[in-house]
PDB file with one MODEL, atoms N, CA, C and O in Angstrom:
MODEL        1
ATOM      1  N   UNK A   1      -0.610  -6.529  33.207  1.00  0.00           N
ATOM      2  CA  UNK A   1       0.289  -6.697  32.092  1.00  0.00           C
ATOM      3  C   UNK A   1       1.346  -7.764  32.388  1.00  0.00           C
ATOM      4  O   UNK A   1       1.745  -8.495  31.481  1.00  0.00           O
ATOM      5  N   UNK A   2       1.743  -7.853  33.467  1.00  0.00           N
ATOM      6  CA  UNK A   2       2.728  -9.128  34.504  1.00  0.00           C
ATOM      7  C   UNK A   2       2.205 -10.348  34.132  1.00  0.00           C
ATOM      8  O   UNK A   2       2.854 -11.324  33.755  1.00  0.00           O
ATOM      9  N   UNK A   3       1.094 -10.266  34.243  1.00  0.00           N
ATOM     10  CA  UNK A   3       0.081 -11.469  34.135  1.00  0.00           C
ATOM     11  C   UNK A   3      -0.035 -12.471  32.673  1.00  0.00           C
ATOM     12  O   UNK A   3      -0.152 -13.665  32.398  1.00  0.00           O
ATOM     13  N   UNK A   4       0.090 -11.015  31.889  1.00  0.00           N
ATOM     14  CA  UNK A   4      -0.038 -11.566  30.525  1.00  0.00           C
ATOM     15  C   UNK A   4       1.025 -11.718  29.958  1.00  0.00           C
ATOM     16  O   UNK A   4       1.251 -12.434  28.983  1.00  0.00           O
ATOM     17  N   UNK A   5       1.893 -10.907  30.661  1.00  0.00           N
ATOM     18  CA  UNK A   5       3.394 -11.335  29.570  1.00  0.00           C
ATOM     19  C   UNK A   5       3.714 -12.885  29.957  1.00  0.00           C
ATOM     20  O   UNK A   5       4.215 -13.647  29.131  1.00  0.00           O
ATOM     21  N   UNK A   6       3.332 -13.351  31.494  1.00  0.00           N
ATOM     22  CA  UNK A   6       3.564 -14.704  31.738  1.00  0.00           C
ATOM     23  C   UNK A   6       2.687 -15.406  31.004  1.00  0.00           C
ATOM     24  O   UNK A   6       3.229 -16.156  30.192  1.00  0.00           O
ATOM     25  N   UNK A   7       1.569 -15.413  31.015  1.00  0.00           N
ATOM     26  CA  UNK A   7       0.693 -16.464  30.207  1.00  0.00           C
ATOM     27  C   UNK A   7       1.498 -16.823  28.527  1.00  0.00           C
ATOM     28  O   UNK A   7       1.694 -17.911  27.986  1.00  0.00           O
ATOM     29  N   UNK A   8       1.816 -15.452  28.063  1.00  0.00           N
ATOM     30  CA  UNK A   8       2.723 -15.635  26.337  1.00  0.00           C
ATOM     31  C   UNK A   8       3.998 -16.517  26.617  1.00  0.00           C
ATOM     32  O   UNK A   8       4.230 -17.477  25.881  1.00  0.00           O
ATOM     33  N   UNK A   9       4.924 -16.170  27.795  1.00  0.00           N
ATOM     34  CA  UNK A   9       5.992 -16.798  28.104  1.00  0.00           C
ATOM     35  C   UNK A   9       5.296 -18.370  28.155  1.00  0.00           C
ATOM     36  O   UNK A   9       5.324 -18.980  27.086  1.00  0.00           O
ATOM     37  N   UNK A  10       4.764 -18.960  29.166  1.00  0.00           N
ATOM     38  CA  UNK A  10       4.095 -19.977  29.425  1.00  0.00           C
ATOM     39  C   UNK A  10       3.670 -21.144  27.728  1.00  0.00           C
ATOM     40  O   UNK A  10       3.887 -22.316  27.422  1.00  0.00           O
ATOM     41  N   UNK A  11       2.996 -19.952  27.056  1.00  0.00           N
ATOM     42  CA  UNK A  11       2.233 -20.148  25.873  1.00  0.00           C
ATOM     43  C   UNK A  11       3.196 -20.716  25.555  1.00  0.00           C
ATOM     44  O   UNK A  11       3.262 -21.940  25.672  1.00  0.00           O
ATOM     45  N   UNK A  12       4.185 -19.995  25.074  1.00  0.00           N
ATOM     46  CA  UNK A  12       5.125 -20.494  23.709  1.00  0.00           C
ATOM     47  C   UNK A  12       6.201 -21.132  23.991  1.00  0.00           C
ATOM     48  O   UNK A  12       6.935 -21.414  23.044  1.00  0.00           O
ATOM     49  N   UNK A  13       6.646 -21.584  25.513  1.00  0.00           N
ATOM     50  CA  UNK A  13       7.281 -22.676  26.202  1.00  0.00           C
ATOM     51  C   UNK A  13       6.895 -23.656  26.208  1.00  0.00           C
ATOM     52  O   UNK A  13       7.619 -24.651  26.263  1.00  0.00           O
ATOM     53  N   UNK A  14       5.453 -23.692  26.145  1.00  0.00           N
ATOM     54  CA  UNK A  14       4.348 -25.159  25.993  1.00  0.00           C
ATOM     55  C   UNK A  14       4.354 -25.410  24.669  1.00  0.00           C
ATOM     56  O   UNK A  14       4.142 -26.593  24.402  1.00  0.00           O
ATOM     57  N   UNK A  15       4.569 -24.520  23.529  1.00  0.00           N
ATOM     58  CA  UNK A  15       5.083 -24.866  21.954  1.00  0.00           C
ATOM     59  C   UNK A  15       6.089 -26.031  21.411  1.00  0.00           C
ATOM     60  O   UNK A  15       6.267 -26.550  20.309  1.00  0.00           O
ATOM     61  N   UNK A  16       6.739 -26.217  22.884  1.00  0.00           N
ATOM     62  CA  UNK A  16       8.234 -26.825  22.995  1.00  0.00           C
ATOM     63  C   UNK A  16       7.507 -28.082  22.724  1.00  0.00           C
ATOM     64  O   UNK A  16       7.469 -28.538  21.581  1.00  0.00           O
ATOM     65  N   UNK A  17       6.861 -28.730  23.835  1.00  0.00           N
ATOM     66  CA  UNK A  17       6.396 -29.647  24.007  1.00  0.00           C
ATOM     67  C   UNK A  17       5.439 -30.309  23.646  1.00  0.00           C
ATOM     68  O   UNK A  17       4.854 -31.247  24.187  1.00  0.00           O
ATOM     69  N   UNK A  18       5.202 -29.490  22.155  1.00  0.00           N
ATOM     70  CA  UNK A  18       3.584 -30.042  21.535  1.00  0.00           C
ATOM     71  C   UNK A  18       3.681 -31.738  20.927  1.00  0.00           C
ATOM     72  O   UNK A  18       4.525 -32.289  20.221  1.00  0.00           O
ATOM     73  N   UNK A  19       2.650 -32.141  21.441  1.00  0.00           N
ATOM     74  CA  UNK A  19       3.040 -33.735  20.827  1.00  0.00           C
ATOM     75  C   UNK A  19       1.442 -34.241  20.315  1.00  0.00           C
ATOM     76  O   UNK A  19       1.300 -35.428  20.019  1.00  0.00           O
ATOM     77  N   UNK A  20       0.252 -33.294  20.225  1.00  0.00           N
ATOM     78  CA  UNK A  20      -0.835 -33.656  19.425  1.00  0.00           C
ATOM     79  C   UNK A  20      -1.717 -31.972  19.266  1.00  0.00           C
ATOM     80  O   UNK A  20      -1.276 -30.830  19.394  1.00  0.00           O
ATOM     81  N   UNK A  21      -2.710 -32.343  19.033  1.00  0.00           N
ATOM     82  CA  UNK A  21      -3.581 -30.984  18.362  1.00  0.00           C
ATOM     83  C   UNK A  21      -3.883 -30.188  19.475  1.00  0.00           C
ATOM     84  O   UNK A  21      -3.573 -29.001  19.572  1.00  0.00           O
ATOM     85  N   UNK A  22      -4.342 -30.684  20.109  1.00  0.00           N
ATOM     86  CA  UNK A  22      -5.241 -30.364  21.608  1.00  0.00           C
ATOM     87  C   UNK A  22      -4.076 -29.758  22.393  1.00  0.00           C
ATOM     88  O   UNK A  22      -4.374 -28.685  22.919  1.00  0.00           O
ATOM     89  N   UNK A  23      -2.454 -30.302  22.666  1.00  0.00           N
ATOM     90  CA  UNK A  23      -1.772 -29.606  23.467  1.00  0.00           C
ATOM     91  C   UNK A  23      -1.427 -27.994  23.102  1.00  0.00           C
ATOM     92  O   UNK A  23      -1.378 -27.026  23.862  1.00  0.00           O
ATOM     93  N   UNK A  24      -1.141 -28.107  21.199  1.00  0.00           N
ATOM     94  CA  UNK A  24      -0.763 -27.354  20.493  1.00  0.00           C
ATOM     95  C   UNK A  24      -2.063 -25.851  20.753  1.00  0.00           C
ATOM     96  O   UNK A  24      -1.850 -24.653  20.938  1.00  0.00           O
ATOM     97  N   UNK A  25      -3.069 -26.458  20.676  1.00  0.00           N
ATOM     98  CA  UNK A  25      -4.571 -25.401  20.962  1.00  0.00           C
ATOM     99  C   UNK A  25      -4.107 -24.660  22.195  1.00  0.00           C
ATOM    100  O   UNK A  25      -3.804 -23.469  22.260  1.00  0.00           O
ATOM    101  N   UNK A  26      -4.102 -25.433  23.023  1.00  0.00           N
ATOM    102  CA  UNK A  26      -4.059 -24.796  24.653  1.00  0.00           C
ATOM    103  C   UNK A  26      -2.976 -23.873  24.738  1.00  0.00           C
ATOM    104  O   UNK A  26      -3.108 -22.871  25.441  1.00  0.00           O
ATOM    105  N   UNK A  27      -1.705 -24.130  23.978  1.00  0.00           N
ATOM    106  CA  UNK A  27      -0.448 -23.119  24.209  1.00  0.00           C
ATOM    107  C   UNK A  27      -0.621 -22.200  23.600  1.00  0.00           C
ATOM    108  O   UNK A  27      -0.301 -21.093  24.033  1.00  0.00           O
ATOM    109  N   UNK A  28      -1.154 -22.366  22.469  1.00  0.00           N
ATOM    110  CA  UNK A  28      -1.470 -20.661  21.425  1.00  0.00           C
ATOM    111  C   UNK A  28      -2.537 -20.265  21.860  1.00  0.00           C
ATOM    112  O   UNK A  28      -2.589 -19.035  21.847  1.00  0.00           O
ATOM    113  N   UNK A  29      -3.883 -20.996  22.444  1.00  0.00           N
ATOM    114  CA  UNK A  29      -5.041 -19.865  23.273  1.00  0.00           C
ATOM    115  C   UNK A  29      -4.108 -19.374  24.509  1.00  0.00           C
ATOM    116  O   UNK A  29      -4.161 -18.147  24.601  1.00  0.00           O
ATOM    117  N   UNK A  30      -3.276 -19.968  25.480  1.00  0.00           N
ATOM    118  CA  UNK A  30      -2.760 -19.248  26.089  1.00  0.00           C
ATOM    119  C   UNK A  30      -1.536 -17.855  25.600  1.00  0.00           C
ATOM    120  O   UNK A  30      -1.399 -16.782  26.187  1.00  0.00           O
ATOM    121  N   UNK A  31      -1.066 -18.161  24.828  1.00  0.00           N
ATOM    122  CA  UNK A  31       0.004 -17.165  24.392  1.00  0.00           C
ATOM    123  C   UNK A  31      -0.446 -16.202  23.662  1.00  0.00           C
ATOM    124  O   UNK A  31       0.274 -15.279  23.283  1.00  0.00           O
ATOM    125  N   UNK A  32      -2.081 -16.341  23.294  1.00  0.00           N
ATOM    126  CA  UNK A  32      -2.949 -15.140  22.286  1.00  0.00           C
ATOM    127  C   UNK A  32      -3.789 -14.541  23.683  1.00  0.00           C
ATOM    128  O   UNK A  32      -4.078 -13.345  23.651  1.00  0.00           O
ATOM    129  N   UNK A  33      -4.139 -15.242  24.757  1.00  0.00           N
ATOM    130  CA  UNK A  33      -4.979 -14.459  25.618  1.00  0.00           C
ATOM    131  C   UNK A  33      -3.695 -13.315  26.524  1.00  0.00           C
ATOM    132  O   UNK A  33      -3.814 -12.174  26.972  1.00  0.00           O
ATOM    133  N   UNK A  34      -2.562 -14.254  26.494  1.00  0.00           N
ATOM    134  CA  UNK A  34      -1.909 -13.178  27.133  1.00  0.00           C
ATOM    135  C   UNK A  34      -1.208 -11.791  26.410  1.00  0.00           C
ATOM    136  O   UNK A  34      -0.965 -10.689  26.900  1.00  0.00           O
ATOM    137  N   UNK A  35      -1.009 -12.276  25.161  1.00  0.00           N
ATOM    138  CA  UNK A  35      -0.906 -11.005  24.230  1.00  0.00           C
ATOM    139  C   UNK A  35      -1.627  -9.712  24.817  1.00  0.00           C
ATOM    140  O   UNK A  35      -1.335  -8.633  25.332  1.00  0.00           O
ATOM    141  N   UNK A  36      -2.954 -10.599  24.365  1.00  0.00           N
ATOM    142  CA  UNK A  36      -4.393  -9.417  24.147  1.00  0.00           C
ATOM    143  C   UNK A  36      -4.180  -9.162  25.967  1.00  0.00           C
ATOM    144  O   UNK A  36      -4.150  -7.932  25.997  1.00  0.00           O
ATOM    145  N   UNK A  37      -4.075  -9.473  26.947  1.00  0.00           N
ATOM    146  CA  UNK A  37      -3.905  -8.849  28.232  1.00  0.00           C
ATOM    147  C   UNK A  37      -2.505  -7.700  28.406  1.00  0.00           C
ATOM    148  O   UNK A  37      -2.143  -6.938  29.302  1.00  0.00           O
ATOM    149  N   UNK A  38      -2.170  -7.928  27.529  1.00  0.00           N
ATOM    150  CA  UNK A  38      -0.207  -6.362  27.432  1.00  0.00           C
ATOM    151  C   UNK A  38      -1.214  -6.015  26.478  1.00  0.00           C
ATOM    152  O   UNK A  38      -1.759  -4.961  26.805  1.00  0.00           O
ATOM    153  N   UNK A  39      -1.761  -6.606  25.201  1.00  0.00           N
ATOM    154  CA  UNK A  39      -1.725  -5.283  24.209  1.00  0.00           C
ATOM    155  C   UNK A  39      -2.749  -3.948  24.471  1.00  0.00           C
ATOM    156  O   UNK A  39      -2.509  -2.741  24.454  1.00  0.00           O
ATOM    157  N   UNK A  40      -3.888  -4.648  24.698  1.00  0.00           N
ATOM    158  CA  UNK A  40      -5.007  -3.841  25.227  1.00  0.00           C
ATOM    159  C   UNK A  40      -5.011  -2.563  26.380  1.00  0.00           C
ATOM    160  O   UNK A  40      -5.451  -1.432  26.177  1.00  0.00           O
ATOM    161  N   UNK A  41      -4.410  -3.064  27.618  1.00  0.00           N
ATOM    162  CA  UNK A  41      -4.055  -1.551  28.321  1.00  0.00           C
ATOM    163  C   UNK A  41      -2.840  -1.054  27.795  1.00  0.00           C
ATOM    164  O   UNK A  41      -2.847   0.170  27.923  1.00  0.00           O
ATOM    165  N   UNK A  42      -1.607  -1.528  27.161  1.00  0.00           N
ATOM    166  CA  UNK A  42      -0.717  -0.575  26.775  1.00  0.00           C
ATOM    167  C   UNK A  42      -0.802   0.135  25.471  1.00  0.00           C
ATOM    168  O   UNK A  42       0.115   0.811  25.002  1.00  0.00           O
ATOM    169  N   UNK A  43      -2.473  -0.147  24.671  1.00  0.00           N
ATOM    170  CA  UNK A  43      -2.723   0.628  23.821  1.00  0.00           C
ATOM    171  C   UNK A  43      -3.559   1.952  24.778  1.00  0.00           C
ATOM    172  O   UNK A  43      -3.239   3.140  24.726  1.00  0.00           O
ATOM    173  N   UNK A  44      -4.458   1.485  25.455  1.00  0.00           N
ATOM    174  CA  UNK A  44      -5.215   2.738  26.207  1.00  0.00           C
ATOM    175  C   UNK A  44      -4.073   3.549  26.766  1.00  0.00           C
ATOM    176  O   UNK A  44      -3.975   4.726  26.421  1.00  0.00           O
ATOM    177  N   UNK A  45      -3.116   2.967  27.684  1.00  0.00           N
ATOM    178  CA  UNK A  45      -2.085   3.754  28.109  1.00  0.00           C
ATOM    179  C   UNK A  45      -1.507   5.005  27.391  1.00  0.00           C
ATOM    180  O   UNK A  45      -1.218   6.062  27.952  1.00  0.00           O
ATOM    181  N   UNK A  46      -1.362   4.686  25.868  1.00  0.00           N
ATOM    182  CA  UNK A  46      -0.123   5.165  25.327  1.00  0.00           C
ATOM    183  C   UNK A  46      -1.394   6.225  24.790  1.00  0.00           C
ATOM    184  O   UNK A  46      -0.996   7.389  24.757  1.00  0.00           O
ATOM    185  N   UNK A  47      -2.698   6.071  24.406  1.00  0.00           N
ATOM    186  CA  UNK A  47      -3.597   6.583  24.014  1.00  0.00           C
ATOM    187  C   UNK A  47      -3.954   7.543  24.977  1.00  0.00           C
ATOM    188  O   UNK A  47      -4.397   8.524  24.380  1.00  0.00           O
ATOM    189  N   UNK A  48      -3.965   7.713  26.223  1.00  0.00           N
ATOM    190  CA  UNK A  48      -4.068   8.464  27.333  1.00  0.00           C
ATOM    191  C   UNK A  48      -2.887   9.458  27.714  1.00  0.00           C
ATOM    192  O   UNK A  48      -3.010  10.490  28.373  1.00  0.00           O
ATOM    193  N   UNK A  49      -1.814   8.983  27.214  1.00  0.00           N
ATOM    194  CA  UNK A  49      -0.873   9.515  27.070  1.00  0.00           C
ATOM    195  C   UNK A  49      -0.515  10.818  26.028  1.00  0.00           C
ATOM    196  O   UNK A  49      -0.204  11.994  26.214  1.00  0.00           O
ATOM    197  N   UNK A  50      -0.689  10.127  25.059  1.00  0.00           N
ATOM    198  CA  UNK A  50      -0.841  11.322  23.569  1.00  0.00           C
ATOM    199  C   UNK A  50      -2.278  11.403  23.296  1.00  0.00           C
ATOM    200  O   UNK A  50      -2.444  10.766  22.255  1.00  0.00           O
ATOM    201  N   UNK A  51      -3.400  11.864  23.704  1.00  0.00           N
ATOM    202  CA  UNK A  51      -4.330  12.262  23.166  1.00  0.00           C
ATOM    203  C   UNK A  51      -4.370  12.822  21.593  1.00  0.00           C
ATOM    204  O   UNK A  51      -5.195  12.519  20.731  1.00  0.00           O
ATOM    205  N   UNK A  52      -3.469  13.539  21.501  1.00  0.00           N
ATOM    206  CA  UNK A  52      -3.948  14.532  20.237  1.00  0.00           C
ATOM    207  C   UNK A  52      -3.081  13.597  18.612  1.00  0.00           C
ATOM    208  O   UNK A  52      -3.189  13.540  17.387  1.00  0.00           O
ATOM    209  N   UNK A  53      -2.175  12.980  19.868  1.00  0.00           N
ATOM    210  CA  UNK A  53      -1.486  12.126  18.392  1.00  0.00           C
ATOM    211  C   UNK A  53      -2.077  10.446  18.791  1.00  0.00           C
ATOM    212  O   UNK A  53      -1.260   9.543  18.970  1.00  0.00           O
ATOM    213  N   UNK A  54      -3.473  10.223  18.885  1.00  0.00           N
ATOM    214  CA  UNK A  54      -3.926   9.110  18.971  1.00  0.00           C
ATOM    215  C   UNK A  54      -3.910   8.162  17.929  1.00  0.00           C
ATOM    216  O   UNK A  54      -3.799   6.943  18.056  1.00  0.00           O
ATOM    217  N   UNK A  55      -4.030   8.817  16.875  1.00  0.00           N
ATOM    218  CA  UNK A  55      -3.747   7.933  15.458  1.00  0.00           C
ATOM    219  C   UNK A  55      -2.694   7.372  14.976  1.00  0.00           C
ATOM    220  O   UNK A  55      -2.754   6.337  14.312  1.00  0.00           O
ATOM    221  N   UNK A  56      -1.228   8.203  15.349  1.00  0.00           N
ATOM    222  CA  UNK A  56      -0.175   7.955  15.505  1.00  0.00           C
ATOM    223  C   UNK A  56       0.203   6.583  16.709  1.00  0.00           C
ATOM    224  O   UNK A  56       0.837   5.580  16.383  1.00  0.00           O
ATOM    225  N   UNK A  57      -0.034   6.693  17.309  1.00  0.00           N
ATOM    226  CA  UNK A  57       0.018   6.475  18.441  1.00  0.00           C
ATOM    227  C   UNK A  57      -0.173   4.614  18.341  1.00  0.00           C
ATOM    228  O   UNK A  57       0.590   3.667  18.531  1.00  0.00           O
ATOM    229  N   UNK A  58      -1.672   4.769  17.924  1.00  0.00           N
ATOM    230  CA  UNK A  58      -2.365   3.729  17.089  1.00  0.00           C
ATOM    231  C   UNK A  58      -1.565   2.656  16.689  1.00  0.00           C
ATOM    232  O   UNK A  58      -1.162   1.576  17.122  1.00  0.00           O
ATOM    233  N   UNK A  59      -1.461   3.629  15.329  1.00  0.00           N
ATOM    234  CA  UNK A  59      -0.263   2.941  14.096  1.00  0.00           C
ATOM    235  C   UNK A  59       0.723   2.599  14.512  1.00  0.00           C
ATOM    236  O   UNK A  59       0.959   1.423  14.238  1.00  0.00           O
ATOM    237  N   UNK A  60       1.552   3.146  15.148  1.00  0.00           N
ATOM    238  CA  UNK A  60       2.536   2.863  15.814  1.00  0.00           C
ATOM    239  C   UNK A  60       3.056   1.516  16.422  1.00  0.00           C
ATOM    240  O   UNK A  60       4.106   0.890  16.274  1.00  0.00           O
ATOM    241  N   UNK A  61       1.894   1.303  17.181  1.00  0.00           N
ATOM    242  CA  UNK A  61       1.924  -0.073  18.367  1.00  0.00           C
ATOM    243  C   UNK A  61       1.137  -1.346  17.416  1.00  0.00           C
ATOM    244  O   UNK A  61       1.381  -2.539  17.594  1.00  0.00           O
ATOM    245  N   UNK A  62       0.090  -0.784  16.320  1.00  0.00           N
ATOM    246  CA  UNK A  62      -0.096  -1.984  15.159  1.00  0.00           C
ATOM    247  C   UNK A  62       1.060  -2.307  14.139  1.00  0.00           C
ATOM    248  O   UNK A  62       1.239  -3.438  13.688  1.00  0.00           O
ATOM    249  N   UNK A  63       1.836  -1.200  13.814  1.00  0.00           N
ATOM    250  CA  UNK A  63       3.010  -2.128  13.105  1.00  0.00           C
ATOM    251  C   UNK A  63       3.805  -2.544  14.012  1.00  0.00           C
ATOM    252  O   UNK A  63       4.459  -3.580  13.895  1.00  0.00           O
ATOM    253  N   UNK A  64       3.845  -1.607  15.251  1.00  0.00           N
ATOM    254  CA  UNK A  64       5.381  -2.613  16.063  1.00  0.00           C
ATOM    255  C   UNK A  64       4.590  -4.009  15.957  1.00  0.00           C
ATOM    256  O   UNK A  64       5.296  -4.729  15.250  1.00  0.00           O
ATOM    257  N   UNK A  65       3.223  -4.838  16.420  1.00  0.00           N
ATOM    258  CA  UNK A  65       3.192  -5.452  16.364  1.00  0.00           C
ATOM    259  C   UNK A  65       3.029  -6.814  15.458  1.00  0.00           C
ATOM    260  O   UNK A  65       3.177  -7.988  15.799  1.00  0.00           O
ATOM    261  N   UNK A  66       2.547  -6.051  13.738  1.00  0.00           N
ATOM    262  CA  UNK A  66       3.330  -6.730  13.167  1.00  0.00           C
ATOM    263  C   UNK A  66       4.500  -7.038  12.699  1.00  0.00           C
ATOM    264  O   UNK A  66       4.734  -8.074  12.075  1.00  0.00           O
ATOM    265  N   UNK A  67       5.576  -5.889  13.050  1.00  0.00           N
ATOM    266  CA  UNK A  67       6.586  -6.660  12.663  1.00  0.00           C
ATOM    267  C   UNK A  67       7.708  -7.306  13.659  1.00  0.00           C
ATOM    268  O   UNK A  67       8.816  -7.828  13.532  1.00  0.00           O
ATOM    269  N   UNK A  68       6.709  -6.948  14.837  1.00  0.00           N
ATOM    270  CA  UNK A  68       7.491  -8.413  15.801  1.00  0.00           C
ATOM    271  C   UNK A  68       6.946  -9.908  15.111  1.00  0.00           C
ATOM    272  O   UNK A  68       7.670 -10.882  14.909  1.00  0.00           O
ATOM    273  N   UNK A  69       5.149  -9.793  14.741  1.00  0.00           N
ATOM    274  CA  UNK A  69       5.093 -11.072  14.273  1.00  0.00           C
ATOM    275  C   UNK A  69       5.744 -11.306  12.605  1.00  0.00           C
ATOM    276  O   UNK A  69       5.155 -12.175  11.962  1.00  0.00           O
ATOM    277  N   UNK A  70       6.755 -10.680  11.986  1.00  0.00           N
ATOM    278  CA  UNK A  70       7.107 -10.870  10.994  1.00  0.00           C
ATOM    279  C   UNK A  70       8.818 -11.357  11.354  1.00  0.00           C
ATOM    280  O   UNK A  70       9.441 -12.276  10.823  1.00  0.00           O
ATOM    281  N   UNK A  71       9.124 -10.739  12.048  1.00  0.00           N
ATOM    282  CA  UNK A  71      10.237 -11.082  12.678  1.00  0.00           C
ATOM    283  C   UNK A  71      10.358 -11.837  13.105  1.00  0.00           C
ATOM    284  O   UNK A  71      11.517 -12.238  13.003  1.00  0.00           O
ATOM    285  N   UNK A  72       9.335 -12.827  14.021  1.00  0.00           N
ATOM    286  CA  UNK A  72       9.507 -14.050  14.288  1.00  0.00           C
ATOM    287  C   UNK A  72       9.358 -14.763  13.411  1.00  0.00           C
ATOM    288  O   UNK A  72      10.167 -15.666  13.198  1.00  0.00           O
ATOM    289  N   UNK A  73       8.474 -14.601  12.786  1.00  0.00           N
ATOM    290  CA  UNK A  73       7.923 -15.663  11.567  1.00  0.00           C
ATOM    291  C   UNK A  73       9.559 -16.116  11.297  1.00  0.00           C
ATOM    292  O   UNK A  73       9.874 -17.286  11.513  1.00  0.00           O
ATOM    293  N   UNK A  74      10.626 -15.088  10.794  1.00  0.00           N
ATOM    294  CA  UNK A  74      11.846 -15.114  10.109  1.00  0.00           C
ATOM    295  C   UNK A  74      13.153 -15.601  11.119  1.00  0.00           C
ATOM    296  O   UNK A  74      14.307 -15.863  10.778  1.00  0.00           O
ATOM    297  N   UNK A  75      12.445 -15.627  12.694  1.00  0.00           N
ATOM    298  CA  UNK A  75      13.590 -16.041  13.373  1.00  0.00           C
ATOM    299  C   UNK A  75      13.665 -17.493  13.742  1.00  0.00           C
ATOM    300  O   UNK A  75      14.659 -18.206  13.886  1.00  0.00           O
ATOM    301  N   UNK A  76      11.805 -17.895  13.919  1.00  0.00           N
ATOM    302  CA  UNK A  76      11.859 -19.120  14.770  1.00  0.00           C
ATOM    303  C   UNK A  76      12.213 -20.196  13.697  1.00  0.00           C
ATOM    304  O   UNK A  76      12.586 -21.073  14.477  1.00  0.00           O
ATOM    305  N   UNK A  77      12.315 -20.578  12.844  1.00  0.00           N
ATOM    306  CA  UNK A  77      13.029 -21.679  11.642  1.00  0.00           C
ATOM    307  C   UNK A  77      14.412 -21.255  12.117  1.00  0.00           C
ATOM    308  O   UNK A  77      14.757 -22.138  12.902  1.00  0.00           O
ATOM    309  N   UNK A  78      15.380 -20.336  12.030  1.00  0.00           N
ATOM    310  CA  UNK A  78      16.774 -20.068  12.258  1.00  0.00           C
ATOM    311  C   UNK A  78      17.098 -20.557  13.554  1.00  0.00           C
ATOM    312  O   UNK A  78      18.118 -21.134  13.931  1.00  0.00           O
ATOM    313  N   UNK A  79      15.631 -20.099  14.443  1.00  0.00           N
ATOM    314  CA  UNK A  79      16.378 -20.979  15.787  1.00  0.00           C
ATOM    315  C   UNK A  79      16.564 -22.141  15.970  1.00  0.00           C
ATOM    316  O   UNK A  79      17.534 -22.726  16.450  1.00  0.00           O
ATOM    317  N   UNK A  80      15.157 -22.678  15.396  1.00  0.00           N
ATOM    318  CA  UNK A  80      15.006 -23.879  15.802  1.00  0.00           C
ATOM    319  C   UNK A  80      16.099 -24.532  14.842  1.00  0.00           C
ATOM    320  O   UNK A  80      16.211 -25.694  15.231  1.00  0.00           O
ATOM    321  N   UNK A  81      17.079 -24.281  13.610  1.00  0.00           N
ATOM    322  CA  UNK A  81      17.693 -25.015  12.988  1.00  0.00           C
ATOM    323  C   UNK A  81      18.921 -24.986  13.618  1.00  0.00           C
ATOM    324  O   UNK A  81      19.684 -25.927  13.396  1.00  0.00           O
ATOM    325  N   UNK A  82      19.400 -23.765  14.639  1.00  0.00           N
ATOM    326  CA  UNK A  82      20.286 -23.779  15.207  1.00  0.00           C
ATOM    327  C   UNK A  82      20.468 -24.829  16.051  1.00  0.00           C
ATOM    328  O   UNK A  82      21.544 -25.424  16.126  1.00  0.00           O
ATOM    329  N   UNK A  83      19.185 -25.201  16.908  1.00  0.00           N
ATOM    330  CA  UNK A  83      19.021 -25.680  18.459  1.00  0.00           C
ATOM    331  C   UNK A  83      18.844 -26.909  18.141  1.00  0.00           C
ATOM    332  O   UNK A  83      18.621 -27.616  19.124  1.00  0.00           O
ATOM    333  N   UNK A  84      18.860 -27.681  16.723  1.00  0.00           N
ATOM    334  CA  UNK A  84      18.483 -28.856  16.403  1.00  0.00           C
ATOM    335  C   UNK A  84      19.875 -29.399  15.703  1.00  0.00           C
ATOM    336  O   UNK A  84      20.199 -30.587  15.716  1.00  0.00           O
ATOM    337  N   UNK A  85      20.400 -28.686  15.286  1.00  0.00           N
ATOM    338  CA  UNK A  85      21.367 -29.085  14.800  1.00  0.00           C
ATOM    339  C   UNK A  85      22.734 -29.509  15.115  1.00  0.00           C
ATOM    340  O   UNK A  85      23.484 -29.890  14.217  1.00  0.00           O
TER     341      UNK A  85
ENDMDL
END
């Protein structure tokens, strides 16, 4: 999970520096492979954990994760207008 939270960190630090298609590819396959390396065992985890509320459990970690990606969607324009401005 160490592994992958660095690859997302990595990913979306290399976002900084996109200057054609091909760089832009490589930072989001990296920042989506490291996702899927946290999301995947800390879904079995939490699933191993609550057996009986697995569905819950589920749901749970699919909306947290969309609305981290909704939340960003809504932060990264604010940042970047901050950090540019």
């Amino acid at each position: 999970m160490l592994a992958g939270g660095a690859c997302v960190i990595l990913g979306l630090i290399g976002l900084v520096f996109v200057e054609n298609f091909w760089w832009a590819a490589i930072t989001l396959f990296l920042a989506g492979a490291g996702s899927a390396l946290v999301y995947t065992p800390l879904l079995s985890i939490a699933i191993n954990l609550y057996p009986k509320k697995r569905g819950t459990v589920m749901g749970l970690l699919m909306s947290g994760a969309g609305i981290g990606m909704l939340l960003s969607g809504l932060m990264v324009p604010f940042l970047l207008h901050q950090l540019l401005s």
